[in-house]
N, C-alpha and C positions, 0 to 999 in steps of 0.2 A: 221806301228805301232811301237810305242816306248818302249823297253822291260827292264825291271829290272831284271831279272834272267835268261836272254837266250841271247847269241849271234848269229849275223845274218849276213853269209859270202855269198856273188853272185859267182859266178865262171861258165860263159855263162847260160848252162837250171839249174847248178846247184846250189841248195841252201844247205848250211853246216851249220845247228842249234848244238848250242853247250849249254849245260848246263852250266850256271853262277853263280854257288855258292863255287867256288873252298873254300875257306873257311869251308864253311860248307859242306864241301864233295858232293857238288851236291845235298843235301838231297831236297826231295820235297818239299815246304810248297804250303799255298793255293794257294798265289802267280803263283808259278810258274806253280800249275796245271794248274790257269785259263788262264796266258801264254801262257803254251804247245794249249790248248787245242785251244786255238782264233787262233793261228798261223797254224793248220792242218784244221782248221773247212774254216779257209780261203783261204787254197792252194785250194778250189775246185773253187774257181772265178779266179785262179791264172796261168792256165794253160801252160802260158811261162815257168814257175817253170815245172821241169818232174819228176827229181829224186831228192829226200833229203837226205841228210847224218847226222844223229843223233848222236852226239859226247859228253864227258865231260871235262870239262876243271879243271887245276890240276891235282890231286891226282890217282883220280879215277872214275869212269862214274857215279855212283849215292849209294848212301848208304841206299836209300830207303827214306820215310816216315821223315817229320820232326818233330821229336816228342817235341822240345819245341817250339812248336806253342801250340797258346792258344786254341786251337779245341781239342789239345788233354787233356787238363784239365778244362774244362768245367764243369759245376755241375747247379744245380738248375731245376725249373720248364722249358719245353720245350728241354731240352735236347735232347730228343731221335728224335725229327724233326728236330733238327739243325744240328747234328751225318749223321742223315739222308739225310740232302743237301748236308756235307761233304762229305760224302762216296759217291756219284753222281757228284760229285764236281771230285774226284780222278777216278773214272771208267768211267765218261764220257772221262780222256784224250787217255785212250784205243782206245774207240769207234771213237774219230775225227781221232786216227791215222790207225783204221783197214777201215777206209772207206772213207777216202781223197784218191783222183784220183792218186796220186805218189806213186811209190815205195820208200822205205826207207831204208836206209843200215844202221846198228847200229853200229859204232864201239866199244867193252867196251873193256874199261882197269881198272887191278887192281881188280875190285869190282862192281858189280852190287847186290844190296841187297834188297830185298822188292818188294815198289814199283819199285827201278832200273834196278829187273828182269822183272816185268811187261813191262816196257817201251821196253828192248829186246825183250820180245815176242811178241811185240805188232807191231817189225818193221816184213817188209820182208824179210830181211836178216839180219843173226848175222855174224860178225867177232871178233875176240877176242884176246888180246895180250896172250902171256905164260902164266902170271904169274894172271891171272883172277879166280878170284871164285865168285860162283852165288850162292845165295840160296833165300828160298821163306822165307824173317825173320820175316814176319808177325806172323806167328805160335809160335815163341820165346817170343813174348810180351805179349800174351793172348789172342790172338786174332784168326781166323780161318787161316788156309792154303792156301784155296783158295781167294783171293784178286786181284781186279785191271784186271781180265780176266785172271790169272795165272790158276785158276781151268778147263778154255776152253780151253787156245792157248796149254798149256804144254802137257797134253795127245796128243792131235793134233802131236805135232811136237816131242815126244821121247818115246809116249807108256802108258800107262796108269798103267804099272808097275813103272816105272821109276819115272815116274808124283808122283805118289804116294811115294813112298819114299821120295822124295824131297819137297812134299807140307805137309808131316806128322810130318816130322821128321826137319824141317828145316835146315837138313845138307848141308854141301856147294859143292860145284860143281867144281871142278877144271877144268883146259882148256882142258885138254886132256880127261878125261872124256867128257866135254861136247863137244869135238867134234865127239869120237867115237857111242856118242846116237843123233846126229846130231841135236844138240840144239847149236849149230855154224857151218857154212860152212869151217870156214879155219882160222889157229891161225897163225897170222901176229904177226914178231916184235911189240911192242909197238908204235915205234920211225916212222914205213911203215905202221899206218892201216890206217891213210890217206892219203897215195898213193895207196894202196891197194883199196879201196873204191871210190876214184875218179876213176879209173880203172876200178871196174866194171859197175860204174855211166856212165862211155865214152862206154862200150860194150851196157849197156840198149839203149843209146841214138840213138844206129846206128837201132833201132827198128823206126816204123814209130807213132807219137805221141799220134795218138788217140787207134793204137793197142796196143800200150804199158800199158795203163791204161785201156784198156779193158781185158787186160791180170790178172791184178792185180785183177780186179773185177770179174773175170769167176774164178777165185784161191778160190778167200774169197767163194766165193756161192760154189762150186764145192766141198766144205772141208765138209759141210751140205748137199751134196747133197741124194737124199733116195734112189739112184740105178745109176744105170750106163747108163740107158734111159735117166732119168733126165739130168746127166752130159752132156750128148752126146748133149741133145737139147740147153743144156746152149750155151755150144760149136757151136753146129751150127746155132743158133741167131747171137753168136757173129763175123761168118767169114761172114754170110750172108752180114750184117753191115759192114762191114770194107773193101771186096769184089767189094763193089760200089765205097768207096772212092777214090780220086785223088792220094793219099798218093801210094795207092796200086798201081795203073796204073803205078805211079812214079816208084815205087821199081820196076817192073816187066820189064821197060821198063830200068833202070839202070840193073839191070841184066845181062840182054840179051845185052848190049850197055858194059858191064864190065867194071862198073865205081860207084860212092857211088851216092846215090839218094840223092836227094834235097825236102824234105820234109817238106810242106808246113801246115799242119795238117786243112786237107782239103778233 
């Protein structure tokens, strides 16, 4: 696929999508939702691909929302159904990216705003330069707090105290705050988050391929789960499954043989 607002780096299982609107600070437009969104809805026939690294290029990782696109000054009869496709249009790029088979590393730098904070909560892992601040800025335009899955992932991932502050008051989040409420794993130089990120891309990969993305998928269900029974059976469906594969025999037999496995995702 031929892309107008994302770039597209190979580097062996890994792919490094970058946001392409350095100009316009990375902002979203529909464009690039339906971009973002064909490009993760795809990774699931794509499985060569393992781990993705979600980046911005320029300035800063994404400023949120692109507010002089013509969707947001729309008027007339049918409005509220076409509102309607948009905002399914922007929440659907959530959804292809909480349940496309890869993990996702985000790196932001600078600024992630809005929708920009969406897209970080929507990887599996944050990394974050120093000098970064987040906030939900939807709440600043007139619009609600919670947007794009910001009302689900963020409680999830810092508290629902915390959530709350930040989805009310559209206050900004700085890096160090956001990593001591673990709304980022680790604040990298600006200049090292992708080496930093290729790095932890090279620890996932030493996983065997089909349990790697079975990991990611017992996470997402496991976050909903209604008890600890529940969990546990998720859990044990998915060793039951992964237990039979060749993959497994490989690792267990590199092990014991003390040497890296060869993994065929099989």
């Amino acid at each position: 696929m031929t892309y107008t607002t994302l770039k597209l780096e190979r580097r062996g299982a890994v792919e490094i999508l970058s946001l392409n609107r350095p100009e316009e600070l990375n902002a979203l437009s529909p464009e690039m939702a339906r971009e973002i969104t064909a490009y993760f809805d795809g990774l699931k026939a794509r499985l060569d691909v393992r781990v993705v690294i979600l980046r911005g290029e320029g300035r800063l990782f994404c400023a949120g929302a692109d507010l002089g696109t013509d969707a947001f000054a729309e008027q007339g009869s049918g409005r509220a159904q076409r509102q309607m496709a948009m905002q399914k249009l922007y929440s659907g790029v959530v959804r292809a990216m909480r349940f496309c088979p890869q993990p996702i590393i985000a790196l932001i730098h600078d600024a992630a705003c809005g929708g920009g904070l969406s897209l970080a909560l929507a990887a599996d892992v944050r990394y974050a330069s120093p000098n970064v601040r987040m906030n939900a800025a939807y709440v600043r335009i007139g619009l609600g707090g919670c947007d794009m899955g910001a009302g689900y992932l963020l409680p999830r991932l810092v508290g629902v105290s915390n959530a709350s502050e930040i989805l009310l008051s559209g206050r900004f989040v700085n890096a160090e705050r956001a990593l001591r409420m673990g709304l980022v794993s680790e604040i990298v130089p600006a200049e090292k988050l992708l080496d930093a990120g290729l790095a932890l891309a090279e620890d996932m990969l030493k996983a065997a391929p089909m349990g790697l993305r079975m990991t990611k998928e017992a996470i997402n269900a496991e976050i909903d789960a209604p008890s600890l029974e529940a969990a546990l059976a998720i859990e044990d469906r998915q060793q039951v499954i992964l237990i039979d594969t060749d993959d497994h025999r490989e690792a267990v037999k590199a092990f014991r043989e003390k040497r890296a496995p060869t993994f065929r995702d099989a």
